[in-house]
Every structure is written in C-alpha cells, then in structure tokens.
C-alpha positions as CSV (number, residue, x, y, z in Angstrom):
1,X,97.8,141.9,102.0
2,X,95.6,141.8,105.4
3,X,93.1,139.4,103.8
4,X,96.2,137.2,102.6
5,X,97.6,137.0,106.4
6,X,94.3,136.6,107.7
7,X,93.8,133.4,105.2
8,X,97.6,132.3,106.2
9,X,97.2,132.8,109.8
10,X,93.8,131.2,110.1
11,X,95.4,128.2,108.0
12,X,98.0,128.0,110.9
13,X,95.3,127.8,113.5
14,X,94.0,124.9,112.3
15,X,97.3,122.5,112.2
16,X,98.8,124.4,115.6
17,X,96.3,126.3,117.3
18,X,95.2,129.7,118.3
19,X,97.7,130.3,121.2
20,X,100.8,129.2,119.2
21,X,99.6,130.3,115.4
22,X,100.7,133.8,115.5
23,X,104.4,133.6,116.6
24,X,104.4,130.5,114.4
25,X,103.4,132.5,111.4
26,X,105.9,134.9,112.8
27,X,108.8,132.7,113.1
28,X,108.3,131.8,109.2
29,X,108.5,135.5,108.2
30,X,111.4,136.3,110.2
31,X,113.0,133.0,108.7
32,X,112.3,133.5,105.3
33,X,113.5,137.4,105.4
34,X,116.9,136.5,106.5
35,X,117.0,133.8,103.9
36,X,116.2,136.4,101.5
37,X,118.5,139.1,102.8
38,X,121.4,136.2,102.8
39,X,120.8,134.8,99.0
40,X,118.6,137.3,97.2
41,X,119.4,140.9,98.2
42,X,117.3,143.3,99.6
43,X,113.2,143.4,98.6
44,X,112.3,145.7,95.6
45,X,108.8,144.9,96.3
46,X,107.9,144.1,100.2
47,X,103.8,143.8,99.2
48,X,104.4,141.2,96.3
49,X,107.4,139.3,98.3
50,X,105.1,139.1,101.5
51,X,101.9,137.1,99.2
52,X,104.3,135.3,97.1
53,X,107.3,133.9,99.3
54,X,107.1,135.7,102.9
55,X,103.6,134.2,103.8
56,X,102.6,131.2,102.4
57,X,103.1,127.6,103.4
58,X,105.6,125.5,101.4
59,X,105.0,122.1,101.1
60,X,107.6,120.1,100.1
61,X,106.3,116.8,100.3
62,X,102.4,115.4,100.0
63,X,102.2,115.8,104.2
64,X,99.4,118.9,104.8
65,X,101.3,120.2,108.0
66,X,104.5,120.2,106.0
67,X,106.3,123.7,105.7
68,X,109.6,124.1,104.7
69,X,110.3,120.2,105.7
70,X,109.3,121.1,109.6
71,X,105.6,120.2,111.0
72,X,103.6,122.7,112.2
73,X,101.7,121.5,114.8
74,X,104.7,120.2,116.7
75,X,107.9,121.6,114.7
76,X,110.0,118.4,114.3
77,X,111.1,117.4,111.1
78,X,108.7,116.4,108.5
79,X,108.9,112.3,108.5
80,X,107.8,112.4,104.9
81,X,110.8,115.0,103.7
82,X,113.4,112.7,105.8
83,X,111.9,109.6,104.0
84,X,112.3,111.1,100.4
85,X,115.8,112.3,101.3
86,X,116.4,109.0,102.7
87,X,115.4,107.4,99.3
88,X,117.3,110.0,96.7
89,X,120.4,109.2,98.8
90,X,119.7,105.7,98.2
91,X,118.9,106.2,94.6
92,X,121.9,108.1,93.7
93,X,124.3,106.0,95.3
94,X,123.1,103.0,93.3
95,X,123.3,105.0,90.4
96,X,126.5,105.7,90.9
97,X,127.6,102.2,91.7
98,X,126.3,100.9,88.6
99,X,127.7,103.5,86.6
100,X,131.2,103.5,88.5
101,X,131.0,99.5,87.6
102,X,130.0,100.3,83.8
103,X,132.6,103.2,83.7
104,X,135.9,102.0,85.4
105,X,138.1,103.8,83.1
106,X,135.9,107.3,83.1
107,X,137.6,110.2,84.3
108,X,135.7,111.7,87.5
109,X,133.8,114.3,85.2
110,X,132.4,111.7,82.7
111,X,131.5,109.7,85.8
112,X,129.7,112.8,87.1
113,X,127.9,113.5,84.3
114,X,126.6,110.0,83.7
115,X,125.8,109.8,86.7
116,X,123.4,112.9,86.4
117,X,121.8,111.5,83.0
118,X,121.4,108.1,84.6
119,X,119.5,109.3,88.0
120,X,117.3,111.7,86.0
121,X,115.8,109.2,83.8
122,X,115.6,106.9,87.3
123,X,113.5,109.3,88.6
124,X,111.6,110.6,86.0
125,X,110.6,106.8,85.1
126,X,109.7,106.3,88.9
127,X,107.6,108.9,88.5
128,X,105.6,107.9,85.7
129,X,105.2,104.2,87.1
130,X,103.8,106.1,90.6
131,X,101.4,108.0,88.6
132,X,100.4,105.1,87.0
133,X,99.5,103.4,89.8
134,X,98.0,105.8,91.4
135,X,95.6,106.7,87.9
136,X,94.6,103.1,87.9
137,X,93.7,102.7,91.6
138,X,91.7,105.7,91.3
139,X,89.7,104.2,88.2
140,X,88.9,100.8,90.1
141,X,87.9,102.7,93.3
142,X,85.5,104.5,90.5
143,X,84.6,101.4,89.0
144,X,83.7,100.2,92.1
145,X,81.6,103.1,93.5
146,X,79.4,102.7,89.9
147,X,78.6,99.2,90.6
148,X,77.6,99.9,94.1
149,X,75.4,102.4,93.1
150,X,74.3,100.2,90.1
151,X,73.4,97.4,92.7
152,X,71.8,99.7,95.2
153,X,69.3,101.2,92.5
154,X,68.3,97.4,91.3
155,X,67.6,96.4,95.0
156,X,65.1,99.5,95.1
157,X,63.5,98.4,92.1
158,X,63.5,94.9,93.6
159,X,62.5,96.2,96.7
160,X,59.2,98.8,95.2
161,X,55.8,97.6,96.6
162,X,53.7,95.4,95.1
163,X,49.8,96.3,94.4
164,X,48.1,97.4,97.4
165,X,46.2,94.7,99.2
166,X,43.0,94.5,101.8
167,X,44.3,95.4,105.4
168,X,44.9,93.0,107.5
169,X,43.4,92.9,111.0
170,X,46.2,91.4,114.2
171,X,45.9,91.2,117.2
172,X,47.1,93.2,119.7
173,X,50.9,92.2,120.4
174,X,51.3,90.2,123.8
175,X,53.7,92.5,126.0
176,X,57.4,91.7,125.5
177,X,59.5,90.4,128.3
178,X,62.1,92.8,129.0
179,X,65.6,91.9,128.4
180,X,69.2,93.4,129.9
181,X,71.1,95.7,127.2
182,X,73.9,93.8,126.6
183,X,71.2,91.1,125.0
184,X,69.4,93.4,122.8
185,X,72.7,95.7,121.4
186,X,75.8,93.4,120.4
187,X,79.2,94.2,121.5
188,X,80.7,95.8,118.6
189,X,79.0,97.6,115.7
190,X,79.4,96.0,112.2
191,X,81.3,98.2,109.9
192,X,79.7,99.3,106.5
193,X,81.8,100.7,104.1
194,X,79.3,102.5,102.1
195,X,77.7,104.0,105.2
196,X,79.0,107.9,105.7
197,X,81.2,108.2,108.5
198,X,81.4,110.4,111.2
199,X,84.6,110.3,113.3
200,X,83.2,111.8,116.4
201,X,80.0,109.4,116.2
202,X,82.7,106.2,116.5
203,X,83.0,104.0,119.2
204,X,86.0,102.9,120.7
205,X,85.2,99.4,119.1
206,X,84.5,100.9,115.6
207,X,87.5,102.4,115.6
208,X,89.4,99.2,116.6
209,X,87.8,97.8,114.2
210,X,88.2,100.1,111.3
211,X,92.5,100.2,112.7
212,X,92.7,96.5,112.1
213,X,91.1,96.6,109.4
214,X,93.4,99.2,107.5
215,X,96.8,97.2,109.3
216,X,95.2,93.9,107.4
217,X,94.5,95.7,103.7
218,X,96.3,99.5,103.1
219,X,93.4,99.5,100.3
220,X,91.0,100.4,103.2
221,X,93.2,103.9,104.0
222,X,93.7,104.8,100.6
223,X,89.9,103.7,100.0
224,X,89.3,106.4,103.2
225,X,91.7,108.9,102.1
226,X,90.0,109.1,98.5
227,X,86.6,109.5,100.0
228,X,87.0,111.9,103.2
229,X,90.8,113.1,102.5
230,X,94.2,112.9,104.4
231,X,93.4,114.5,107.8
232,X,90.1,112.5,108.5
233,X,92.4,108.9,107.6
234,X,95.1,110.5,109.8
235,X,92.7,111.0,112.6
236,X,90.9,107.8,112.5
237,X,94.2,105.3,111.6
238,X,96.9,107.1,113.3
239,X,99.5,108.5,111.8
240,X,101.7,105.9,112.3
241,X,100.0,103.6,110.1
242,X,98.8,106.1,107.1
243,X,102.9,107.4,106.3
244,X,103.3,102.8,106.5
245,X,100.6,102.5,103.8
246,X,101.5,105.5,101.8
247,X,105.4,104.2,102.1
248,X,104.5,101.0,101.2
249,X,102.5,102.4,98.2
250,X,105.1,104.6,97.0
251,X,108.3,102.1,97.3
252,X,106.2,98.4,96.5
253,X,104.8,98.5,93.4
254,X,108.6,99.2,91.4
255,X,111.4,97.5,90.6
256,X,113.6,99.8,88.9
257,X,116.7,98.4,86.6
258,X,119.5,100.8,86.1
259,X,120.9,100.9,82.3
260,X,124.1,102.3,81.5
C-alpha cells in the first residue's frame, strides 16, 4: 500500500506540484471516505478499498488532470466533463422531442421508456461513428509516416556516392567579408514536420508559427498529439485551442438522425 501512495502521490506532483500534492491527495481520500460512509457503509477491507477506490485518480473524461470532473492542477471544473454534460443534455432533450412528437398519445411511462431505448442507440451509434473516425485518421497518419520513410530511404540511395575520383587540388579560399547576424540567420526558423521536436529548444517564432499553424489545420494538433501525446500539444498550442480541435473533432464529423 506505501508503494501504491508513493506512485499516486508522485502522479499528483506532476499535474499540481510538490507544495500542494500532498493535501491534494489528502483532500481526495477524505472526500471519497465520506462518500463511502454516506452510500456504501462502513469498509470491510480498508487495504483493498484504499488501492482500488480511496487512492487512485478517476478520470472521467479523456482530459489527463481530470479527477472526479475537477482539475488538479488548479481545482476548477473539468471543461471537458462540463462539455459532455453539456452535450447529453442536449442529446436527450432532442430525443425526447422527437419521441414526444412521434408519441403524442403515449402515457408518461411509454414516453419514458422510449425515450431511454431511443437515446441509447443515439449514443451507442455516436460512438461507433467517433471510433471510426478516429481508426481511420490513425491509419492515414500511418500511411503517411510509411511513405515518408519510403521517400527518405530512396533519396539515400539517390544520394550514395558515386566511384571515388582523383583529388582535386583549390586554392586557398579568399577571406570572407564579414556580415551583421541578422544577414546570415533569417528571422524565423522554417518548421519541419518530420524533424523531432523539442519544446524547450523553440523559439518564440517557432512557436508562433507552429500556433498558427494548428489554428489554420486541427490535423497539425492531432498530427502532434499522436506523435508526442496530450501534454506536449497542450504545452506547445495552449489549451485553449487543443479542447477547440478535439471539440470540433468529436461534434463535426456526425450528423445523427433520430428514428422513432
């Protein structure tokens, strides 16, 4: 059980810090053990209860600092939670619209229950059509990544030296004339996209650049988020624009009917 609150604690630190982790980790034991007391009873087994429900983080949403639908870094409601809450209200009301407008004659418990049927097989086929997407813009960012690598190997092969040759003999190079540094380096670096990044080796400019980039194409943060993960788009877009892409992505690409 140490080793499980060591791993809990440490995973704490790293979305809130080492000043405010402890009574943070605190705060969700004491929160979850009147939660417990209130609905469950009392604890037959306090070792198994604190590595199964009293210590771990619960995500309820895809957002890493999510526990519980409250941020841990900051404590303030998780944006992603409200937005999904936001969206089954949505989705249920139209539901029930539809079905209140199929239905007019239905007594309130045939409404209900039609109502139920109806929004589960919503949301299960929203579902499906998200992992879809998702599935297939995985495979083309694969697809893409093999040809890359298929054209890198051809231009070595292109590029392999030819037979050696006799040396050739030049003369010694003329000194240069010496130029100011805003001639020889340009104003902004080009970005590569196959090139490796390193966040803290960015300028200002590259990361300008990279912003209006991803504001132009969401392809380039779920491109980022594929290859170096959540937290590294988070900390290089913002997070302002990563939960607009990801909101986009999740509510764009369906256009749900609702049969009765």
């Amino acid at each position: 059980m140490e080793t499980k609150a060591r791993t809990e604690l440490a995973r704490v630190v790293g979305f809130a810090g080492p000043t405010d982790a402890p009574q943070i980790l605190a705060d969700r034991l004491a929160r979850r053990l009147a939660s417990q007391m209130r609905l469950g009873g009392p604890i037959s087994d306090p070792v198994g209860w604190l590595i199964g429900r009293g210590l771990p983080q619960i995500r309820l949403c895809a957002e890493p600092r999510c526990d519980e639908g409250a941020l841990l870094d900051s404590g303030r409601d998780c944006p992603r939670c409200e937005d999904r809450q936001v969206d089954s209200r949505a989705t249920r009301n139209a539901v029930a619209a539809a079905v209140d407008a199929a239905m007019p004659g239905a007594s309130e418990t045939e409404r209900r229950a039609a109502t139920d049927r109806q929004l589960h097989e919503t949301v299960t086929a929203r579902a499906w059509a998200q992992a879809s997407e998702w599935e297939q813009y995985r495979a083309r960012k694969t697809d893409a990544k093999a040809a890359r690598a298929e054209a890198a190997a051809a231009q070595r092969e292109d590029d392999a030296p030819a037979a050696p040759v006799a040396p050739v003999v030049l003369p010694a190079p003329r000194p240069a004339a010496a130029f100011p540094a805003s001639v020889l380096e340009p104003e902004t670096a080009d970005v590569d996209d196959d090139q490796e990044l390193v966040l803290e080796d960015l300028t200002p400019d590259q990361v300008r650049d990279w912003r209006v980039r991803a504001m132009k194409d969401h392809s380039v943060v779920f491109d980022h988020i594929d290859r170096y993960g959540e937290p590294s788009a988070r900390r290089l877009f913002s997070n302002q624009l990563i939960d607009q892409a990801q909101h986009h992505a999740r509510l764009g690409h369906l256009n749900l009917g609702y049969a009765t």
